[in-house]
BADOPA-655277 format. One record per residue (C-alpha): x, y, z. Coordinates in steps of 0.5 Angstrom, whole numbers, plus 500, padded with zeros to 3 digits. Example, Ala and Ser with C-alpha at 12.3 -4.5 7.8 and 13.67 -1.06 7.14 Angstrom:
REM BADOPA-655277
525491516/527498514/
END
This chain:
REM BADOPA-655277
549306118/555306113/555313109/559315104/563322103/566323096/572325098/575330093/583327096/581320093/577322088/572317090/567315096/569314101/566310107/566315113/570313118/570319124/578319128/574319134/568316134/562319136/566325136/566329129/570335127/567339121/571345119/567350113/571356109/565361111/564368107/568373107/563379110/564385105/559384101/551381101/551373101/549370094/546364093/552360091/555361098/548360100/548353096/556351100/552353107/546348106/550343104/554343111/547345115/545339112/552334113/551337120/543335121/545329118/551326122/547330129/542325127/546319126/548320133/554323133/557329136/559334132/564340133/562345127/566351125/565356120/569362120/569368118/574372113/574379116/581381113/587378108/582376102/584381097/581382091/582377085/584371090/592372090/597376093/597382089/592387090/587391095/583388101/576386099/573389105/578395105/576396099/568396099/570401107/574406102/568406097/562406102/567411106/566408113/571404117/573396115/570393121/563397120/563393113/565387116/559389122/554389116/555383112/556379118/549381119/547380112/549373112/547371119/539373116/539369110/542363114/536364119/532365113/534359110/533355116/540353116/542352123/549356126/556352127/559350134/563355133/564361128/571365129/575371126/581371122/582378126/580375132/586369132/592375128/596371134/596364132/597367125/602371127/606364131/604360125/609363120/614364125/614356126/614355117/620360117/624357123/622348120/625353113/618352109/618360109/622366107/621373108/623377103/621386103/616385110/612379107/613372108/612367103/611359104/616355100/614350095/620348092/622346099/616343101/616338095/623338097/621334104/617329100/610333099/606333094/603340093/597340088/595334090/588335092/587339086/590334081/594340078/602339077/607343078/610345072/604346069/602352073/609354072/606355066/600358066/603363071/605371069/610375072/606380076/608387080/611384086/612377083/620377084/620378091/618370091/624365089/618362086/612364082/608359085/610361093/604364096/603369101/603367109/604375112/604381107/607388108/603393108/603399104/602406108/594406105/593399106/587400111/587394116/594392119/598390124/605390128/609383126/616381127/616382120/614390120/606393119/603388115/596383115/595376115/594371108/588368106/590361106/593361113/588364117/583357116/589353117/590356124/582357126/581350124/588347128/585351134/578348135/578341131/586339132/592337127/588333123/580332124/574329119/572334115/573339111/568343106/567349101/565351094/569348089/573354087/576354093/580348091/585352088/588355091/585356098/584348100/591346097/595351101/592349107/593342106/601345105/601350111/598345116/602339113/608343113/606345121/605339124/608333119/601330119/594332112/590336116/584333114/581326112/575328107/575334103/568335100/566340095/559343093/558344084/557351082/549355080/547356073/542360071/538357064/544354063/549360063/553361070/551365074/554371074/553379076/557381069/551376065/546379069/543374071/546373079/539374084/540375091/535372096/531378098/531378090/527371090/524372096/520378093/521376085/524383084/528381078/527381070/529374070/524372075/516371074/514371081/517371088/519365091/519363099/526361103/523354103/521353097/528355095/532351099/527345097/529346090/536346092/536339096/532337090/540336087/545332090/551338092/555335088/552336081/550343077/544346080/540350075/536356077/530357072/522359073/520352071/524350075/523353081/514353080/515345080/520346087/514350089/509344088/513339091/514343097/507345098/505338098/510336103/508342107/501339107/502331108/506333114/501338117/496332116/500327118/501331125/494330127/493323125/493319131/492311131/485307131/484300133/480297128/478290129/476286122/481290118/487285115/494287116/496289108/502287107/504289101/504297103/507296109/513293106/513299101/514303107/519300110/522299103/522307102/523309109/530305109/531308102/532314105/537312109/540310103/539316099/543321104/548315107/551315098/554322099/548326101/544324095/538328097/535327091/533320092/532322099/526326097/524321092/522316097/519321101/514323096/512315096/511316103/507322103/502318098/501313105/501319108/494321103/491315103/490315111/488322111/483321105/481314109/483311103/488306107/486305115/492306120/491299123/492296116/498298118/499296124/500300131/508300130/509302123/503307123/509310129/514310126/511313118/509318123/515319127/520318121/517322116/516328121/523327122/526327115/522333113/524337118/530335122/534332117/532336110/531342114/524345111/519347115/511349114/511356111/507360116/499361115/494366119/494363126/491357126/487359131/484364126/483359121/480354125/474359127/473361119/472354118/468353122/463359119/465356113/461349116/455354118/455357112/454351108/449348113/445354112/446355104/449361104/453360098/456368097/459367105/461361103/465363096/468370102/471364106/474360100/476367098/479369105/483362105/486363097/489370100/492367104/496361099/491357102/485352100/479349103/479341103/471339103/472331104/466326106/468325113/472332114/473340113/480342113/485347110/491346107/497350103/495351095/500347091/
END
């Protein structure tokens, strides 16, 4: 299988090759836990679970890490300012590390809602101050970093200097930000507007701080992900990924710290998701139009017309190809509802299906080569830069032979014993494996299979109002009763 990643390095796809095959090393900026997860960060992690899931599929062996930024991200994303979680414990008046506790938790919830599976490894930044801490000691002492009043600062001019590229990955030149750059508070202690914090002194009321060879202070947000990823995946490993603004200024100044530690680029394929829209606007809580997940789950919002399930959500996201602009609307979510359900349905019906020899019935070569020509073309779709969107296209084409043999409309040995196995076998796999989704839970089955059997009875007996009481019953439950010729069954209402 050869996938390509579009590597935001290159700017362009690249065919992904791992440093040590079938080993992979895949790092992902986590949150920063001082706030509830919202659906942008949701979109950056889904992306990833679905990276991971699929590289796990093909075989390789994949070291995850996905940190958590629990201190040195302060408000604003510069180096002036509060800290973001030191800022919500004055406010809620509780200690940092209860608000961290707290959204960490949060954060832990929607994953698991969202079926997104956890990282291999899931560190710190408080947990890895040491590493933080000899990191800047090794950029003062290779004279890539000054300290000035306490804190520490990454030398730009001197990395450039030393041949380096510093905004390469973003694209932006040098004199360019120099422009763009106001003279703040605290900007002339750096012998560089552009130079970015590694350490920060600590004023008196700063709440979370540390002992340093430099005085009490707190580590920068860029070095934190640059120590944690050198620690479990090495100097350089495959991938790293993250929302598309952590571009700049986050991801190129890892690429200068890790560069500037080790003499070697950190990473191979950089990858980055596309933000959320809402109707067309960007999603923001200033428009008013930003939702949290428990918000869609119980469609308590004025901009929603109902509540919509994890796994209707997360199909409507994987209906979009990460790199692309994801639009949130009712319409859109009400088809994405559809279209899930009717997955759910193909793939509860194709679990019960079993292969019958049939003699007399002829091999029909046509659909067999139209399965064979969709289950490779889901293949396709996810080895071109995870493009899931085609993916699931040919997913909908196999569900359609999927109907057919449910509705015996198409008899399995047309098929053929071994294609008939492996459309069951690949399409579980794609639908729950790869993608991720899983059926929506129903009554126990054991409970819906007692009331269709009093459904049969009653119908037998020409009791119509009990039989109305027992569509009635399934309907509560998001559910329809299926009256076919040769079977009785139920199935999710799409």
């Amino acid at each position: 299988m050869s996938l390509k990643i579009y590597n935001t390095l290159t700017r362009q796809k690249d065919l992904f090759t791992p440093l040590a095959p079938p080993y992979v090393g895949m790092y992902v900026c986590g949150p920063t836990v001082y706030n509830n997860a919202h659906l942008g960060n949701v979109r950056t992690f889904m992306t990833f679970d679905l990276l991971f899931r699929y590289l796990t599929h093909l075989g390789y062996k994949v070291r995850y890490v996905r940190n958590i930024t629990d201190v040195g991200h302060l408000v604003g994303d510069g180096d002036e300012g509060e800290d973001k979680i030191g800022r919500m414990a004055k406010l809620e008046q509780l200690e940092p590390m209860e608000i961290v506790q707290r959204y960490t938790n949060d954060f832990h919830r929607v994953m698991e809602d969202f079926n997104i599976l956890p990282p291999s490894i899931e560190p710190t930044a408080t947990g890895h101050l040491i590493e933080q801490i000899e990191a800047v000691q090794d950029l003062i002492k290779k004279g890539l970093a000054y300290e000035s009043n306490g804190s520490v600062y990454f030398d730009i001019n001197a990395y450039n200097a030393a041949g380096n590229d510093y905004g390469k990955l973003s694209g932006r030149i040098l004199e360019d930000l120099l422009n763009e750059t106001r003279e703040l508070d605290g900007q002339s202690e750096k012998r560089n507007p552009l130079d970015f914090a590694i350490w920060k002194n600590a004023s008196p009321e700063h709440l979370m701080q540390w002992n340093s060879p430099w005085g009490r202070g707190f580590p920068g947000w860029h070095l934190e992900c640059t120590c944690m990823s050198a620690k479990y995946l090495g100097n350089q490993f495959d991938i790293h990924g993250g929302g598309m603004d952590l571009k700049f200024p986050h991801h190129e100044c890892e690429i200068a710290q890790g560069k500037g530690l080790t003499g070697t680029d950190p990473v191979r394929y950089w990858m980055h998701t596309n933000m959320l829209t809402v109707n067309g606007q960007k999603m923001s809580k200033s428009l008013g139009n930003s939702f949290l997940p428990a918000q869609l789950f119980s469609g308590d919002h004025e901009l929603l017309e109902q509540a919509y399930s994890p796994m209707t959500v997360r199909f409507f996201m994987l209906q979009s190809q990460y790199r692309s602009t994801l639009d949130f609307s009712n319409d859109a979510l009400k088809a994405a509802q559809k279209g899930f359900k009717r997955l759910a349905n193909g793939l509860r019906v194709l679990k019960s299906l079993e292969y019958v020899a049939e003699e007399g019935v002829v091999s029909d070569e046509k659909k067999r080569e139209d399965i064979e020509k969709s289950l490779q073309g889901f293949y396709d779709g996810m080895n071109d830069d995870l493009n899931t969107s085609v993916a699931i296209a040919h997913l909908f084409n196999l569900l359609k032979y999927v109907n057919m043999l449910y509705m015996n409309q198409l008899k399995a040995a047309a098929l053929g014993e071994d294609l008939f196995a492996k459309l069951k076998e690949n399409f579980i796999i794609f639908f729950e494996d790869v993608l991720g989704l899983q059926e929506e839970p129903a009554e126990g089955t054991a409970v819906l299979t007692g009331m269709l059997n009093l459904y049969r009875e009653y119908k037998a007996a020409q009791q119509y109002d009990k039989v109305d009481e027992v569509r009635s019953y399934f309907k509560n439950q998001g559910l329809v009763i299926r009256d076919m010729k040769h079977r009785i069954d139920w199935a999710y209402e799409e």
